[in-house]
N, C-alpha and C positions, 0 to 999 in steps of 0.2 A: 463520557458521552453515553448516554442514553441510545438503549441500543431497537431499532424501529427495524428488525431484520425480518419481523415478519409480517409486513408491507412491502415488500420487495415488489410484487407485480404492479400493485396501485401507484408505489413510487414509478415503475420503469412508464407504465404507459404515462404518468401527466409528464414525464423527461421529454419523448416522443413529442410529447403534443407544446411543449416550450419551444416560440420559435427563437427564442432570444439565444438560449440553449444550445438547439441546434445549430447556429449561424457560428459559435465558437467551437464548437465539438469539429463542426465538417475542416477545420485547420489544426485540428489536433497532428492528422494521422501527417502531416507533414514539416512536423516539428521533430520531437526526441526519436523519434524513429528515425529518420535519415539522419538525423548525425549521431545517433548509432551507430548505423552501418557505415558510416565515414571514419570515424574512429577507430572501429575494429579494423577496417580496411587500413587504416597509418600504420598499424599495429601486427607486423608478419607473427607474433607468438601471441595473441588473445587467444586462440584457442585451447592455447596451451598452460594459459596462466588461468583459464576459466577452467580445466581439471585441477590442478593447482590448490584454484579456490575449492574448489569442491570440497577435494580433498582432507580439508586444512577443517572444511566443516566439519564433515564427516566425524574426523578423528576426534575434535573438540567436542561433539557432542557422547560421542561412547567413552568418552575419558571428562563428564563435563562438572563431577565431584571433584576430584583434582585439580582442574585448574580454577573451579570458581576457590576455593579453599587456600591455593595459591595466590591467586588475586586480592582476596581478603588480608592474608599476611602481607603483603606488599603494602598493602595500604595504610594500613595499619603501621606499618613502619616508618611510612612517610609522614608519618602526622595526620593521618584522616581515621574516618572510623567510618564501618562497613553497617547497614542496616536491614535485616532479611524480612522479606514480607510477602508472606504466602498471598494474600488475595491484594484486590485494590483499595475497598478498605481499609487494609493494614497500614498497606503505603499511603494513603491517605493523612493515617493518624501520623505514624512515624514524620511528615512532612510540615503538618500541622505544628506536631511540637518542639521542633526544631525552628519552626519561625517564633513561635510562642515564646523560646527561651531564650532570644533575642529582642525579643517585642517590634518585630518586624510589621508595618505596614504597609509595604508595597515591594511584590517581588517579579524582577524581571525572567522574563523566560524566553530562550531558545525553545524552536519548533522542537517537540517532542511528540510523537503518537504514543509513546508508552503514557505522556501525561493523558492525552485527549480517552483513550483506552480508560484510564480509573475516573478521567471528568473531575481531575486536580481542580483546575480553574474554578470550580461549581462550590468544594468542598474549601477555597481557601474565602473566596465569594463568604460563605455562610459564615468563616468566621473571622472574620474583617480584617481579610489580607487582600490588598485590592493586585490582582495579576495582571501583569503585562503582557503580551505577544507581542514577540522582536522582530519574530522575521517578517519581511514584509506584507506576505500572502495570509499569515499569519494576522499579523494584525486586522486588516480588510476585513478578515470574516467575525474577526474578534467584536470590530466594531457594528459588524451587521446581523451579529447574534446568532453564524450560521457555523457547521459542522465542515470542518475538512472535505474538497470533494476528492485528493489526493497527494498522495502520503509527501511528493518531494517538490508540488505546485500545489497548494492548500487551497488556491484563489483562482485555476485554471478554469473555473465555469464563469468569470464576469467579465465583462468586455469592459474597456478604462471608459467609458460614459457612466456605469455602474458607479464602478469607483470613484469618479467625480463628482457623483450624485452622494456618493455616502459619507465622501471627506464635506461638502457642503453642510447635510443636515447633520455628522457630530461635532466638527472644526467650528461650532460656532464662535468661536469669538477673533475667527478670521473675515476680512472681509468677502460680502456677501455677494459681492460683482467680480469677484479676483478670476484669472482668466485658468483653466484646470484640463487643458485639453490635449495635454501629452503627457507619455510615461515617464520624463525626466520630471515635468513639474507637480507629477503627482510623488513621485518620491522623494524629490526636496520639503514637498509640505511633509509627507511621513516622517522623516529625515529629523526635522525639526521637535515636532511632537514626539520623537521617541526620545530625543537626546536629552531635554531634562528627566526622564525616567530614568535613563541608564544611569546618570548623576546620582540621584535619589534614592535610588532602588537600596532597601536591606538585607537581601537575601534574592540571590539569581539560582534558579534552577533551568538546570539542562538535562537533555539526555546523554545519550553517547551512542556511536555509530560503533563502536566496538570497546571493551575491558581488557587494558593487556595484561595479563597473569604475570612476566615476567619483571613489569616493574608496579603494577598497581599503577597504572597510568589510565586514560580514558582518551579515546579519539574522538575529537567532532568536526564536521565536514561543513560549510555552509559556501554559500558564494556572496555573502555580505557583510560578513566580520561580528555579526549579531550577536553570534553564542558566545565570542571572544571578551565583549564589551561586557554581558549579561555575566560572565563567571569570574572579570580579572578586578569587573569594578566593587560589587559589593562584598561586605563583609565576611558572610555563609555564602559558599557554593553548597548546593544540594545537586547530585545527580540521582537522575530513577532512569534505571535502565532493565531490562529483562535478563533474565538468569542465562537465556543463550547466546549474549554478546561478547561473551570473552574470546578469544583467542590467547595462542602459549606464548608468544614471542612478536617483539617488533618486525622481525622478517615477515613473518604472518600476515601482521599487520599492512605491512607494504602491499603483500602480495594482494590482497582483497582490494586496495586504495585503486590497486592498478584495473582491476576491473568494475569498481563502483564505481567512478565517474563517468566512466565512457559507457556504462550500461545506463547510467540514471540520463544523463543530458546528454550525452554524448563532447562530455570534455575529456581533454587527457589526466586532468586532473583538475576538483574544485578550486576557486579564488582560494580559500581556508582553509586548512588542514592543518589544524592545532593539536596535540597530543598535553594534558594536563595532568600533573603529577602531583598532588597530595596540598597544602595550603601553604601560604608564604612564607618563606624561612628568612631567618634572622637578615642575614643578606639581600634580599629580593627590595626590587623597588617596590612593587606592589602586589598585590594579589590578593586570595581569599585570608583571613585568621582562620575559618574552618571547613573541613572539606568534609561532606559526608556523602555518600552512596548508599543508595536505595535499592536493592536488588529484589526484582519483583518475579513472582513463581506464574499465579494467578490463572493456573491450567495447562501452565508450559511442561511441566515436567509428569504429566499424564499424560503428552505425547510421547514421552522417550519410548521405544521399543515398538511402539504401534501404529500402526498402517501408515499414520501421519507424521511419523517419524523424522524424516526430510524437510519436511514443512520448516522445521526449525535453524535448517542451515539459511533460510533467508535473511540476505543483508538489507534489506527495505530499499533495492535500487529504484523498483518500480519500474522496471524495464517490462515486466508480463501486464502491467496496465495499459502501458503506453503505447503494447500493440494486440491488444485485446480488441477484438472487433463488435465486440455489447459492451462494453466501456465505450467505445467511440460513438455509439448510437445513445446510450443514455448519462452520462456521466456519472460520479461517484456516489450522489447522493441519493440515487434510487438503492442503493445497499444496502443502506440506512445503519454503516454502523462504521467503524472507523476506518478499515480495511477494504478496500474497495478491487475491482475487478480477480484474477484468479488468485490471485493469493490470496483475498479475503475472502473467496469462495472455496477455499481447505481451512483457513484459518479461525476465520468468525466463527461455526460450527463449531470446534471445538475449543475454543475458546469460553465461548458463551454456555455450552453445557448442555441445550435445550433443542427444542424441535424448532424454535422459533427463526433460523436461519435454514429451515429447510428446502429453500427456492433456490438459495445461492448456488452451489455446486451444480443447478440443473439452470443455470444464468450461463451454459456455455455452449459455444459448438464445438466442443471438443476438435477445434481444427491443430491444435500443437505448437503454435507459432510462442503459447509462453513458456514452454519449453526451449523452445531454439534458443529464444535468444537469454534466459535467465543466465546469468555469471556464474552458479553454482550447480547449475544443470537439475535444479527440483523437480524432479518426473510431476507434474502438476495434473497436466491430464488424467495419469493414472488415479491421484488421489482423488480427483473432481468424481471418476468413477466409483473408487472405492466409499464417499459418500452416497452415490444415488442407490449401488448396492447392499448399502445397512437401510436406507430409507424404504427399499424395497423388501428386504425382510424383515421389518419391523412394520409393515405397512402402516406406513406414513407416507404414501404417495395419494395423489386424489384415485378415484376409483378407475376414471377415464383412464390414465395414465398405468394405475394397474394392466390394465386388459388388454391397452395395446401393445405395452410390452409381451403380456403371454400370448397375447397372439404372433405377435414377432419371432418370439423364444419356438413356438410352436412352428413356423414355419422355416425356421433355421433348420430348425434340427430333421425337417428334411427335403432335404435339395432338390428333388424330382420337384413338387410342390411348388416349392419356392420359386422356383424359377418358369414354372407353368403359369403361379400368379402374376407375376414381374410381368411375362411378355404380356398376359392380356392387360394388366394395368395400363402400361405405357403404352399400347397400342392404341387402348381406348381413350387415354388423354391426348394419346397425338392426333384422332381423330376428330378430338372436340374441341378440338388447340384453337383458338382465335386465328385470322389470317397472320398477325404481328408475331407470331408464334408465342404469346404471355398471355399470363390467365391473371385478370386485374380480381378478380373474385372465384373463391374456390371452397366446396365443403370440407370441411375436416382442417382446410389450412387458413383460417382467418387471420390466426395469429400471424401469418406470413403478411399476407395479401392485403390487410389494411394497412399495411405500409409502405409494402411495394411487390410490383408484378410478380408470377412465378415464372418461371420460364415452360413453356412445355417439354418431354421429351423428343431428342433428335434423335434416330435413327435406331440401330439394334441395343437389346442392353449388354451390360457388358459380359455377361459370361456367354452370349449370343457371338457377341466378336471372335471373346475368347476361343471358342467352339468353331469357330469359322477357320481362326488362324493357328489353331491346332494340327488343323485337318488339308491346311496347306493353301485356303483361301486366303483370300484379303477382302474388307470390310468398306 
């Protein structure tokens, strides 16, 4: 996927200005979020098992030579062969010709962002490997030629008239009166259409939700048996998964299981939860003849040791998306890159290598809420910070944005001041406050205000209270 990170503002304002857009976003925030918190709530030790995971991260990435290393022999032993590939290109090739030496024409595929990440699809396209997307939401965009707007619901920006507009103009040789007005009967027609591909298909590539080092096994998680269908039916499995998905041991594995679903959807556990261990043996009714793994670097391991270091315990639950409050106003595709809301705003950047994701990390209100609830506890905000502050000593901020930080910085650092400006500031807006006490227009805060009121200040500020209730007042 082509990566459009630096249009990030052009992309959020025409988000704002889609009312189609908006009308699905404003029922986001009351989806994965509450049965989230439902789930953790069934669950007297998630807190506990969300150290755990942490934990398990942690350990796996300061130990993450050893057990990719272990993983590889594992696989290897089970009949598969391991393929390392520093960029996306590489992975690209290695993908390439592993369909080539089959003479593969059509390969199905489970939802993958590590594929959407190198823009497989694009690259097998060029060399006449027609690809499939299995998973439903997957498919959708597949056929409307559009980008992920999120990493675990691909298709959460279309409302199902959307989608019976798009199965119409590509389903053509369905009839053209047939009735498309609910989500069972849009999935029966999917249903259909996908199932001579799964038949047909030469080679299925997946990802995996984790690598286990102790048997060279791979996990995948889905909630429609897609990735199942896509690796048990064709002949080559290929998986491409990132260098940081291993884990030491099945326990491990459990342990993460038990906090990825109920952080991603808020299940106790996905429909699927397949573990795939190497190509079919002598015995087996069916399965792959060959199993290969794609282990992709592609920047990853230039985080190890460095500020962003953590970033890389992320299990892609998408749980700091789903309660991201500028992901809920713009949705995924104002990011413009595959990685969307705070994780793509630590991730993208240094992924991508360049200046040109330098809006993302300042895409936040640093309010914390993707911390709370992340499975592995990835200090996020911290790093969203540690972004703005290399962008500020490298001056890569706009100039405006310079100055009002040093003006900031300068009034911090001394507090008589500070707080001499504070009282007359909020005095002077409480003064000029509209009777509704909101200011529908305001200099300096446009970017506020053309979308929605500000409030004016109420009453003393707060070190004014402070100061009050020090001193044995009340406020």
């Amino acid at each position: 996927m082509q990566s459009k990170t630096a249009h990030f503002k052009e992309n959020a304002k025409k988000a704002l200005g889609d009312a189609q857009l908006q009308r699905v976003l404003d029922k986001f925030s009351t989806g994965f979020p509450v049965k989230r918190a439902q789930a953790a709530a069934r669950l007297p030790e998630f807190e506990d098992l969300r150290d755990a995971a942490r934990d398990i991260r942690a350990h796996v990435l300061d130990n993450l030579d050893v057990y990719l290393e272990r993983f590889e022999t594992k696989v290897i032993e089970t009949g598969g062969m391991v393929h390392w590939a520093r960029g996306g290109s590489d992975a690209c090739s290695i993908i390439g010709d592993i369909c080539k030496s089959v003479d593969a024409k059509t390969v199905t595929k489970s939802k993958s962002m590590i594929g959407e990440e190198i823009a497989i699809n694009d690259y097998l396209e060029k060399n006449g490997v027609d690809p499939v997307e299995t998973d439903l939401g997957e498919y959708i965009i597949q056929l409307r030629d559009e980008p992920p707007s999120h990493i675990i619901v691909p298709a959460v920006h279309l409302s199902k008239e959307q989608v019976a507009e798009t199965f119409r103009e590509k389903h053509t040789d369905l009839p053209a009166d047939r009735v498309l007005d609910n989500p069972r009967i849009l999935l029966d027609e999917a249903r259909g259409k996908l199932r001579e591909k799964f038949l047909s298909a030469d080679v299925g590539l997946s990802g995996a939700n984790m690598l286990v080092a102790e048997t060279g096994s791979i996990a995948l998680v889905t909630n429609e048996g897609n990735a199942d269908l896509s690796v048990g039916l064709p002949r080559v499995h290929i998986v491409l998964a990132s260098i940081e998905k291993v884990v030491p041991c099945m326990e491990d594995a459990w342990t993460l299981l038990r906090v990825l679903a109920r952080s991603a959807t808020g299940q106790d556990l996905s429909v699927y939860t397949s573990f795939v261990t190497g190509p079919k043996r002598s015995d087996d009714l069916d399965g792959p003849e060959e199993f290969h793994v794609v282990l992709l670097d592609n920047g990853r391991s230039s985080m190890l040791g460095s500020e962003f270091h953590d970033m890389l315990r992320c299990i892609k639950c998408g749980s700091c998306i789903n309660h991201c409050p500028v992901y809920a106003k713009i949705g995924g595709h104002a990011y413009g890159w595959v990685y969307p809301g705070p994780m793509g705003s630590v991730l993208s950047p240094a992924l991508l290598g360049d200046v040109s994701a330098n809006d993302l990390p300042n895409a936040s209100t640093l309010c914390g809420k993707c911390e709370t609830v992340c499975p592995v506890r990835i200090p996020l905000p911290e790093m969203l910070r540690q972004w703005r502050n290399r962008q500020f000593e490298a001056n890569q901020m706009p100039t405006r944005q310079r100055l009002g930080l040093r003006a900031w910085a300068w009034l911090a650092r001394r507090p008589r001041t500070y707080r001499l400006v504070m009282e007359i500031g909020t005095g002077l807006l409480t003064k000029l406050a509209p009777r509704n006490g909101r200011f529908k227009n305001l200099p300096f805060a446009k970017g506020w205000t053309s979308k929605r009121d500000l409030p004016a200040p109420q009453g003393k500020t707060f070190m004014a209270q402070w100061k009050q209730r020090s001193n044995g007042g009340s406020s």
